[in-house]
N, C-alpha and C positions, 0 to 999 in steps of 0.2 A: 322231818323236813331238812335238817341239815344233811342227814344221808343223800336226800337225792341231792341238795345244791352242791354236796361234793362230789359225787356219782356225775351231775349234770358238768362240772367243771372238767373230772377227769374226761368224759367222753367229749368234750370241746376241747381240749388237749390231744386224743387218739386223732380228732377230724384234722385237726392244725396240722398233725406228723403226717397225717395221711396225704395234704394238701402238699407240704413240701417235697413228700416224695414224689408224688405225682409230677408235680411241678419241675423237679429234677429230672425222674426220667424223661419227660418229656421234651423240656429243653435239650437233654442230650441227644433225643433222637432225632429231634428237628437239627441240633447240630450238624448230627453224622451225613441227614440230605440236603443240608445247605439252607440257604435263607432264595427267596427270590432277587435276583437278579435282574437289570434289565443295558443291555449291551446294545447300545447306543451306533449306529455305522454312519449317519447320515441322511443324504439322499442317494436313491437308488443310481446306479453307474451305468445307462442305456436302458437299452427297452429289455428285461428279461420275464419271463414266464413265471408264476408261482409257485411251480415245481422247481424252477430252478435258483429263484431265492430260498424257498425252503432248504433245497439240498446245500446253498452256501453256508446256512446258517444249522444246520446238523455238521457241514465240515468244521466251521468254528467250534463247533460243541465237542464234536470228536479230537479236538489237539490240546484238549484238558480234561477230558474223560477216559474211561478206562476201556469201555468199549462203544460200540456202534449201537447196543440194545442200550447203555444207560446214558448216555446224549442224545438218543430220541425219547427217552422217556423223563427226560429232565428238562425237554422243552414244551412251555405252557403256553407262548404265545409267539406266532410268527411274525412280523409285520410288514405287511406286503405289499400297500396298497401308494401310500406318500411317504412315509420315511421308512427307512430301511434298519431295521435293527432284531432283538428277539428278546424276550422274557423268559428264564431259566433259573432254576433250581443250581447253584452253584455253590461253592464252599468260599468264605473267605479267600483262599488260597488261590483257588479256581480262575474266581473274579479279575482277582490281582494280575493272572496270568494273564488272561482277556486284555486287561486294559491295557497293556505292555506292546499291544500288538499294533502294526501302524495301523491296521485300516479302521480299528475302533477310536469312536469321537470319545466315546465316556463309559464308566460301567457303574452303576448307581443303584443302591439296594430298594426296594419297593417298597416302602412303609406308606403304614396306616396312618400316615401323617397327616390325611388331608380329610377333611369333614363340609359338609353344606353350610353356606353361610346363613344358618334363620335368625268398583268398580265405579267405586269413585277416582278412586287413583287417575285412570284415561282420561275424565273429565276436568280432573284437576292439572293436566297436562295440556288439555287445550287452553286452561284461564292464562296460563304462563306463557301461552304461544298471542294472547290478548282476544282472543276468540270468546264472545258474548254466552254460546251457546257449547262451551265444551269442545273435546278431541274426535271429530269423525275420519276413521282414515280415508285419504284423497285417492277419487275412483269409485269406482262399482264395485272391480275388481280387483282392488290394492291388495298385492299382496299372495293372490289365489296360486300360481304354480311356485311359489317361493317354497322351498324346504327348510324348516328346523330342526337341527339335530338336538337334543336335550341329553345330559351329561347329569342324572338326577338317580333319584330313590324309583323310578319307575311312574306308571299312570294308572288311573282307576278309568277302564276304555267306557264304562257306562255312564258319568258325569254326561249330564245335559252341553256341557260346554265341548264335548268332542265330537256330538251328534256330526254327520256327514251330511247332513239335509242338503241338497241344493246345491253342492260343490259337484264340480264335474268331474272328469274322472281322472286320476291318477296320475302325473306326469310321464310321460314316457321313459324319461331317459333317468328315472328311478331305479334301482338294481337290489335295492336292500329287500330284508325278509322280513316274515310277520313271525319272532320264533315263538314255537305253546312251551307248558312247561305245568306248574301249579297252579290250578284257576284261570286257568290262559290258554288260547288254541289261536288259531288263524284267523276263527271268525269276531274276535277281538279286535283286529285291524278292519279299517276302514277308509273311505275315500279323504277323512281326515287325520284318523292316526294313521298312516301309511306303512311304516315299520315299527319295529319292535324287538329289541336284541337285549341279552342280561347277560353280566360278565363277573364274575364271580372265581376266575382260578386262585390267584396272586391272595385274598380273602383266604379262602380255603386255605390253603398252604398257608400259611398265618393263624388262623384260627379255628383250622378242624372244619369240620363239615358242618354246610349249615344247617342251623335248627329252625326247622320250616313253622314252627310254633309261633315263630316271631317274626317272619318273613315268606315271602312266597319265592319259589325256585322257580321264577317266571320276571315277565319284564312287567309282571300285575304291582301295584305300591303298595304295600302294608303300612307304611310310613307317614303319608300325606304330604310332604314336603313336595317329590317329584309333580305328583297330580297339580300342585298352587303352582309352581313355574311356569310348567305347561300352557294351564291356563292364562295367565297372566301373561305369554307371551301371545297365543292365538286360538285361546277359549272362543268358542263362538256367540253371537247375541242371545242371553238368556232374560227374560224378564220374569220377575218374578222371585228376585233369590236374595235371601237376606243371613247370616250368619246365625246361630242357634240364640232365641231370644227373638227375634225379628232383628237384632242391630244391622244397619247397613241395606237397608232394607232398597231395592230399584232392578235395575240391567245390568247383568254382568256381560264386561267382554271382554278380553283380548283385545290385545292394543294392532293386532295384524289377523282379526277373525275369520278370514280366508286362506290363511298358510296352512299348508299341510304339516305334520308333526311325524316324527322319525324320533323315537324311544330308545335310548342307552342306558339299560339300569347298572349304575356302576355304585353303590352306596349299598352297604348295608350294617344291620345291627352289629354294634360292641357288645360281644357276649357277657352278662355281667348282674346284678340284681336286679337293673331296670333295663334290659335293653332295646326297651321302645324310644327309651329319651334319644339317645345318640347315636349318628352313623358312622359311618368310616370308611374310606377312600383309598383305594390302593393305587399306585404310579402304574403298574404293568397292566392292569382290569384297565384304567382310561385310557391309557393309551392303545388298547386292541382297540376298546373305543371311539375313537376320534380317528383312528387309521379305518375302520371300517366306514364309521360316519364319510369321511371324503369319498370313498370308494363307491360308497353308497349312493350319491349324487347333495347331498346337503349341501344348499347355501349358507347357509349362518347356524356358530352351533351357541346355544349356552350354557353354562358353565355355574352353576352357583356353589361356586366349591372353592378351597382353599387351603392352603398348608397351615394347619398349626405351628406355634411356637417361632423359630427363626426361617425365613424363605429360602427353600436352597437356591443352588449357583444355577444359570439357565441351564445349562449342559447336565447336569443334576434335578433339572425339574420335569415331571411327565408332561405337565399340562403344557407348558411353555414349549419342548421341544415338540411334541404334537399340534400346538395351534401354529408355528413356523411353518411348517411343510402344510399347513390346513392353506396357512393365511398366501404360499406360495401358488396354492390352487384359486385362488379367489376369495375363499370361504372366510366368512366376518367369523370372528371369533370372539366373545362377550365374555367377561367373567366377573362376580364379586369381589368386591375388594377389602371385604373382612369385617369383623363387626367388637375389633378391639381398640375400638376408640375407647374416648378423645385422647388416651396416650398418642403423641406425636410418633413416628417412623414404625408404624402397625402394619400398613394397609400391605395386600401381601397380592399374587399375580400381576407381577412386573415389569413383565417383557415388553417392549414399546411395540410388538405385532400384536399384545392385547388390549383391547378395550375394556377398561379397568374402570367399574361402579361402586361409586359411592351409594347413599340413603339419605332422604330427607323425606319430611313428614309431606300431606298434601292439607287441605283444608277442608279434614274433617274431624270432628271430636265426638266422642260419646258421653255427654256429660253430668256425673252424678251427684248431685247437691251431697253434703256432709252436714246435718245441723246439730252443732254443739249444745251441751246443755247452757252454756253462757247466753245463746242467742245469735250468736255466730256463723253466719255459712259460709263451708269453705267447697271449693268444687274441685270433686274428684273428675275418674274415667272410668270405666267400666263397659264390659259386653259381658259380666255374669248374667246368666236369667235367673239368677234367684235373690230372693226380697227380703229383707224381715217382717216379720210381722208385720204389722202397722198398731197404731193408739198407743204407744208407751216406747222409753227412750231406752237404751242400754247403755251398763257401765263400759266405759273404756277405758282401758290398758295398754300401757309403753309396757313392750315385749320384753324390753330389759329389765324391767321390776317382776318379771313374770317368768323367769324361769328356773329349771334346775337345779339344784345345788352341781358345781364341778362344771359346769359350763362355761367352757375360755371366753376371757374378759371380753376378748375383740370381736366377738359373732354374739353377745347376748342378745342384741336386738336384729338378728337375724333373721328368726324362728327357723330356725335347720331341724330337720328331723328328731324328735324325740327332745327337744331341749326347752318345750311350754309343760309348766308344773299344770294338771289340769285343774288343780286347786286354785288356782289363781286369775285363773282365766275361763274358767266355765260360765256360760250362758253372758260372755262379755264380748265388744269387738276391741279387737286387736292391732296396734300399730306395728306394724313390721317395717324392716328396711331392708332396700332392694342391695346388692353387692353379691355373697356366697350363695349358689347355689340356685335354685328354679327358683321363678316367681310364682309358678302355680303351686310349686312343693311348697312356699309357705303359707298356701291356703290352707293345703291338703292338712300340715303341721298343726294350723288353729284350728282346724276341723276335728283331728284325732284328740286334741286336748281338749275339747270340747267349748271351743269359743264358737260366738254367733256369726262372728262377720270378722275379714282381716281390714284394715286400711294401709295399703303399705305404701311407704312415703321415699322418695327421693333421696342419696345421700348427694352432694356440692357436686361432684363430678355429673352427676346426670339432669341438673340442673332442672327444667321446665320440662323437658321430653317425657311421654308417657304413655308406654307401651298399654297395650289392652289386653284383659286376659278373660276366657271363660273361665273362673273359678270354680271349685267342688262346692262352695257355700258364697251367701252375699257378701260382698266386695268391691270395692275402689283402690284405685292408685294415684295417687298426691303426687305434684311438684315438690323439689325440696323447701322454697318459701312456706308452703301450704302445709308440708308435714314441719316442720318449725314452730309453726301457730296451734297446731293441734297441739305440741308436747309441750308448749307453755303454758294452754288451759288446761291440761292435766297437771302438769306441773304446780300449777296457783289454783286447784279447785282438790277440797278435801272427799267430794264428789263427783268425780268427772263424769258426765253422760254425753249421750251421741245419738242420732241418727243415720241411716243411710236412704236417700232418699234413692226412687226409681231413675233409672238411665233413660235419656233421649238420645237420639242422633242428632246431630249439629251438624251443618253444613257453612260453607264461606267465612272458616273462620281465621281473620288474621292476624299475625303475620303469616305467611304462609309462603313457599316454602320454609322450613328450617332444619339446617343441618341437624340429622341425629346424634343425637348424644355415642352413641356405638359405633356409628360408622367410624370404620378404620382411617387414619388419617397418615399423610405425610411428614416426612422427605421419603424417598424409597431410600431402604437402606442397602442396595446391591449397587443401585449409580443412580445419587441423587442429580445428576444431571440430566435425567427425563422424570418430571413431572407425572405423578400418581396420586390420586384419582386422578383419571380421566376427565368424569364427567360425574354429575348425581341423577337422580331420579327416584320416583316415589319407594320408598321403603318400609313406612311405617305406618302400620295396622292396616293389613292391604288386606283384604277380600277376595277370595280366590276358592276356586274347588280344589276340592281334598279327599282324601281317602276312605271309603265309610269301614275301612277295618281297623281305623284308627281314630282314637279318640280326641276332643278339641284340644285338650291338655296334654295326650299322651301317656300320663299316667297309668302306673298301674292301681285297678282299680274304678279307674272314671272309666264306664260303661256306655257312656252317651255316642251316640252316632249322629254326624252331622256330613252335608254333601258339601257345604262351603264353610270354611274358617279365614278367621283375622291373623295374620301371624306377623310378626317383624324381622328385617335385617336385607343385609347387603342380597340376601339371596332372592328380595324381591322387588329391589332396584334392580337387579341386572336383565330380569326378563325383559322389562320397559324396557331398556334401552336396545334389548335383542328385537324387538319387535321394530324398535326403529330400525335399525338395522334390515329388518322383511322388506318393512317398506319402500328404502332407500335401493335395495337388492332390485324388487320388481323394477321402481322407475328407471331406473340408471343400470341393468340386467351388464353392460359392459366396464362399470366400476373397479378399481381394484379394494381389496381390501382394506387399503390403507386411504384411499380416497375416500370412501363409507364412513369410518372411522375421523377422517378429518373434517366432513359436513357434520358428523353430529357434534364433533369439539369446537370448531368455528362459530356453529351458530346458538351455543349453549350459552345462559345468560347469568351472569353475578347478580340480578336483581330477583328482588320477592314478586309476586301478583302486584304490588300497591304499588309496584319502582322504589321500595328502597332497597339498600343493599340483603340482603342473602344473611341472618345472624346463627351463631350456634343457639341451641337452646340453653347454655348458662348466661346466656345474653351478650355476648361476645360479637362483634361481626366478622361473618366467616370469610376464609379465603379461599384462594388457590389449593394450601394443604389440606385444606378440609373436603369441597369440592370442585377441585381442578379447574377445570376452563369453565365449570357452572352448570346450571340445571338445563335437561334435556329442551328441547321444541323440536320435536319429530318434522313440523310443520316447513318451518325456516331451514331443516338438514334437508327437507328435498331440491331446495335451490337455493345451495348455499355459493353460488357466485364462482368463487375461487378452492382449491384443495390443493392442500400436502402430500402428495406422494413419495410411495416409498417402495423398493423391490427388494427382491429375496436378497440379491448382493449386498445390498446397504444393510440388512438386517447382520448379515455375517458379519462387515466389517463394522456393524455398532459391537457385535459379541466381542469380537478382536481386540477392541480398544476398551471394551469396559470389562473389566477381569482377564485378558486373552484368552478368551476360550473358542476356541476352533470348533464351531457347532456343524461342518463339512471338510472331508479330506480329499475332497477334490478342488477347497478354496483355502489354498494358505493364507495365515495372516501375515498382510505386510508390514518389513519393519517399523514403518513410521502410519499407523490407520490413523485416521480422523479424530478428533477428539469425541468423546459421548456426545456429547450437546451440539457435532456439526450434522448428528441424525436429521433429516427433513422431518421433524414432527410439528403437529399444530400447534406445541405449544413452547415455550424456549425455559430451563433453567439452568442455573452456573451456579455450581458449588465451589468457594473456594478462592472465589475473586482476589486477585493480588493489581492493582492497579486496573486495568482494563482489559477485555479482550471482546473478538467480534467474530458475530454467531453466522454463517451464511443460508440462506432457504430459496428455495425454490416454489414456486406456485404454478398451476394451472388452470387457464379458463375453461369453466367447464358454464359460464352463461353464455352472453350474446356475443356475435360480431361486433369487433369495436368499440368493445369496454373501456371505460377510463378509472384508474382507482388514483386514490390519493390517501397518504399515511396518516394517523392521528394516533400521537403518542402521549398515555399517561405513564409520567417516571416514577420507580418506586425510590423511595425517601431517601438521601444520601445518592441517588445514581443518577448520570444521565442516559440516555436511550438515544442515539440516531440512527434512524433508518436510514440506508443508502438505494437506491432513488426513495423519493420521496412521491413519486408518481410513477405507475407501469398505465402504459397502454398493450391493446391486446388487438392483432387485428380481425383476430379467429378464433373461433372454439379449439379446444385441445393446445394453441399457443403456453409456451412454458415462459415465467421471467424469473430472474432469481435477482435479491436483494439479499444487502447485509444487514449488519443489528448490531451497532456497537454499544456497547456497555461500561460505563468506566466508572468509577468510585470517585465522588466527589466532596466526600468527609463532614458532609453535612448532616449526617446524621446522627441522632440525638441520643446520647447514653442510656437515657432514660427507658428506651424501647426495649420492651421483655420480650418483644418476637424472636424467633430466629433465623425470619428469613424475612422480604422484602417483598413487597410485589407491586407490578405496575402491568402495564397492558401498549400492544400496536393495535391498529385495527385498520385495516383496509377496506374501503366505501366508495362504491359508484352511487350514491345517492339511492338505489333499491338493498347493494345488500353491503352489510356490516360484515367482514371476515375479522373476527376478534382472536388473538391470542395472546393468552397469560406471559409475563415474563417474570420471574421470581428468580431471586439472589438469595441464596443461604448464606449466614453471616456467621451460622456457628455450625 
């Protein structure tokens, strides 16, 4: 035995050297052809041909290359369609030269930086709109020739929810393709999935070639993430469809079940020992992307993606410089806004031309009794289908008494892989707590150890919120009050026992909405002077079709195939709100983007279903930095009275003045732009207040002849607010009026306050409609 544990050591040694070298050479040879690139020009300069942007963009390549055969073989992606630039294989050096050059805006490396943010939800969108009987979209045909382009992991085209039944045929002035590939052909595409495109270079050159084991080399989803968006934005009426287990059991649909759908698979697997858990996002793939999508004819794209770690500069960002030139074509643009909360300045897609989603729960719960051996019930959540036994109770165990020897202090009550002794924990349920690493991995963790069941409990940060999981074995998830109370009867009983009792669905349950615990929250940290989140909408434990080559959990190992999963996070709040957005698309077909955009922020509401305020779930009442102007009413945005507009120009000179970045070189910045915050946005913030200063906006009637409004100002604490006028009359539709917003510090506010910012509200009212926008003062 010791020979082979030495033999087994030195050949774990020979793999290690063999890793590094590998590792080296390979770094060096990705050195010697460069990293991907993506060279930035603008908007295109007249009407030119595609031939004859390409060839501009092979001259750029060629006055940094060596020949004409390695600048056309060093370019991966042309961009041809709305903005004008190219994706290449460059060297450091290369790049530098690029960027030196006048007509380039930016030259910015293409990293893997960006990852997806993870039917009752609809119905719970109506009670918010105060609708008796839930969300039915307005019309027959709400909705029907609208295009969505999806910016995801791909679709599973046999989902019940993509069926074509009954839709008529194809918009005309469609031009996009159906591409085949792996498991994929043309007859995939139908009068509902209408296109279908997968992008994949910038990956490649990054990561080697892909391993179809784990992915499909098609626009098909191995993932399951893309197929829930989809759906969730314009799944069609399914009855009958309940989550594995029966949870969630009714109709599923799409919040726009008439839209047609257009597929951009831009995500795939991190090569690695799991690489079903996590995707990856490259700058130069979305942006062929979303250049193709406009070209394409899409109205509205979504986006449930996001930059890890710090958000770069816009000029530096794919998504942001691609949804610009989207959002100048018309095309609503939606995206996640991250799911690294409740740290304050997280929420990440920035840019004031996106429409930036928050996550809050709806009011529905899974709810699983806990019966303590004391007598006790505490109530979990759950959507596992599996049970314990029943007629006798089991011992339970705090994960931290239960593990290891050499397992760091700070994760023993983790259950991270390999760190439950199964000595200790065999044929027992398990408290775990949520923080490091998967919540299903610390099933899968009590499973391998050979515990009965996990209960994993809430730490302070995640407060009341509680995510649902199908687990590999029986299982619930506690509040952190709740898990508190269990580890005190373990604590004071020299026998701790437990039951887990079966799951129901619950419905109506409140309060309802509440901010998630995850959702990314504010200031923006690029220019907190425009207001991030936008808006929230349903995010947590949504209902939606999914991939059947993927499993509920993902896991390797979990074998289970299901057509529809529960899953959470920003990525499935932004469909809602894209769907609104269909909506808003069909009624109002001559909207600009930024008018869209400002119905659904005008008419979004700071209160719960019951009218009280809107709380986090650590019990906290939420604001502005949590969910911006408030949760969606799809209802109330299709006549929202008055809107904010805004054009490509204003968007340049907001670039100008927030960072000076020249995102066109056919629009210089002038020396003196507008301040961030005199952007025409729905919503007003000011970082920075030094005595007073006054904000100016613009609105337009887009209701009746002969509107009358009249301002109602609530002041945030310490400031006062005057609106100037204080009444617009309108004598016509399309009529613009513009008023100002003075702001001034009047020192009343109270030391004691641990916020760091302020918030108060104007709201504009003809007696039908409320036009509400947030005003918020950062104080630190």
């Amino acid at each position: 035995a010791p020979m082979k544990t030495a033999g087994g050591a030195m050949s774990g040694l020979l793999f290690f050297l063999f890793l590094c070298l590998f590792s080296f050479f390979t770094a060096s040879a990705s050195t010697k052809q460069g990293q991907v690139y993506i060279v930035y020009l603008g908007e295109h300069a007249g009407a030119k041909s595609k031939g004859a942007i390409l060839d501009d963009h092979h001259a750029l390549l060629l006055s940094v290359k060596g020949s004409e055969e390695e600048a056309r073989a060093s370019l991966l992606y042309s961009y041809k369609h709305t903005l004008n630039g190219f994706a290449a294989l460059l060297s450091e050096e290369e790049a530098t030269k690029l960027s030196e050059k006048t007509e380039v805006v930016s030259t910015f490396r293409s990293d893997g930086r960006w990852s997806p943010h993870t039917t009752r939800s609809w119905e719970f969108v109506g009670l918010e709109e105060g609708l008796s009987k839930g969300w039915q979209p307005s019309g027959a045909h709400a909705g029907e020739n609208v295009i969505v382009g999806m910016l995801d992991s791909g679709i599973w085209p046999e989902s019940r929810s993509f069926s074509d039944e009954g839709l008529g045929p194809v918009p005309a002035r469609w031009k996009g393709v159906c591409q085949g590939g792996d498991s994929f052909n043309s007859s995939a595409c139908n009068r509902k999935v209408i296109g279908a495109r997968c992008y994949l270079k910038a990956y490649e050159a990054h990561h080697g070639r892909l391993n179809t084991t784990n992915a499909y080399r098609s626009p098909r989803d191995h993932d399951g993430h893309g197929t829930h968006t989809a759906s969730t934005v314009a799944g069609r009426t399914v009855p009958g469809v309940a989550a594995l287990g029966g949870f969630a059991a009714g109709t599923a649909s799409g919040g726009a079940p008439l839209a047609r759908l257009a597929i951009y698979k831009v995500c795939w697997p991190i090569p690695g020992p799991n690489p079903n858990i996590e995707n990856t996002c490259f700058d130069a793939d979305m942006l062929a992307a979303m250049d193709d999508a406009v070209g394409d004819g899409v109205d509205v794209m979504s986006i449930s993606i996001g930059a890890t770690g710090k958000p770069p500069r816009l000029p530096d960002d794919g998504i942001a410089v691609g949804a610009l030139h989207a959002a100048r074509r018309g095309v609503v643009v939606v995206c996640s806004g991250g799911n690294s909360g409740p740290a304050p300045a997280t929420v990440s897609n920035l840019a004031p031309w996106i429409l930036t989603v928050g996550a809050s729960s709806i009011d529905r719960s899974f709810n699983s009794p806990i019966r303590l051996g004391n007598g006790m019930v505490i109530m979990g959540q759950t959507v596992t289908p599996y049970q314990l036994p029943a007629n006798r109770t089991y011992p339970i165990v705090y994960a931290a008494h239960a593990v290891v020897p050499g397992t760091a202090a700070n994760v023993t009550n983790q259950c991270l892989p390999n760190s439950l002794s199964p000595k200790k924990v065999r044929g027992k349920i398990v408290v775990c707590f949520r923080g490091s690493g998967l919540r299903v991995g610390k099933g899968l963790e009590v499973k391998r150890a050979g515990g009965a069941a996990i209960v994993l409990g809430n730490p302070p940060m995640y407060g009341s919120e509680v995510p649902v999981d199908a687990h590999v074995l029986p299982g619930t998830a506690v509040s952190m009050t709740n898990v508190n109370t269990i580890l005190k009867y373990i604590n004071s009983s020299s026998n701790p026992t437990a039951y887990l009792d079966r799951s129901r669905t619950v419905v109506d349950v409140k309060p309802s909405p509440v901010m998630a615990q995850f959702s990314s929250r504010g200031p923006n940290v690029l220019e907190p002077s425009i207001l991030k989140p936008d808006v929230t909408a349903p995010g947590l434990n949504i209902l939606a079709a999914w991939s059947e080559a993927s499993s509920p959990t993902k896991l390797d190992g979990d074998n289970r195939v299901v057509k529809y999963n529960i899953i959470s996070g920003t990525s499935m709040s932004c469909p809602h709100v894209s769907a609104t957005a269909v909506l808003l698309k069909s009624a109002h077909p001559d909207w600009s983007a930024a008018a869209i955009r400002s119905a659904i922020m005008t008419t979004a509401t700071a209160n719960n279903a019951e009218g009280g305020p809107i709380m986090n779930a650590d019990g906290t009442v939420a604001g502005p930095m949590d969910y911006g102007s408030g949760h969606i009413r799809p209802r109330h945005a299709l006549d929202p009275g008055l809107v904010y507009d805004a054009s490509f120009q204003d968007y340049l000179l907001y670039a100008c003045a927030s960072g000076g970045a020249q995102l066109d070189r056919s629009f210089p910045c002038p020396a003196s732009p507008p301040r961030p915050y005199e952007l025409n946005y729905p919503s007003v913030a000011i970082h920075g207040l030094n005595g007073s200063t006054t904000v100016h906006r613009t609105v337009t009637n887009v209701g009746e002849h002969g509107a009358h409004y009249r301002v109602a100002v609530v002041e945030p604490m310490g400031f006062s607010v005057k609106v100037s006028p204080t009444s617009l009359a309108f004598a016509r539709t399309g009529e613009k009026k513009s008023f100002t917003i003075k702001i001034e510090a009047t020192g009343k506010r109270s030391r004691r306050l641990k916020r760091k910012y302020l918030a108060g509200s104007y709201t504009w009212s003809d007696g039908v409609h409320a036009v509400r926008s947030p005003v918020v003062v950062l104080v630190a």
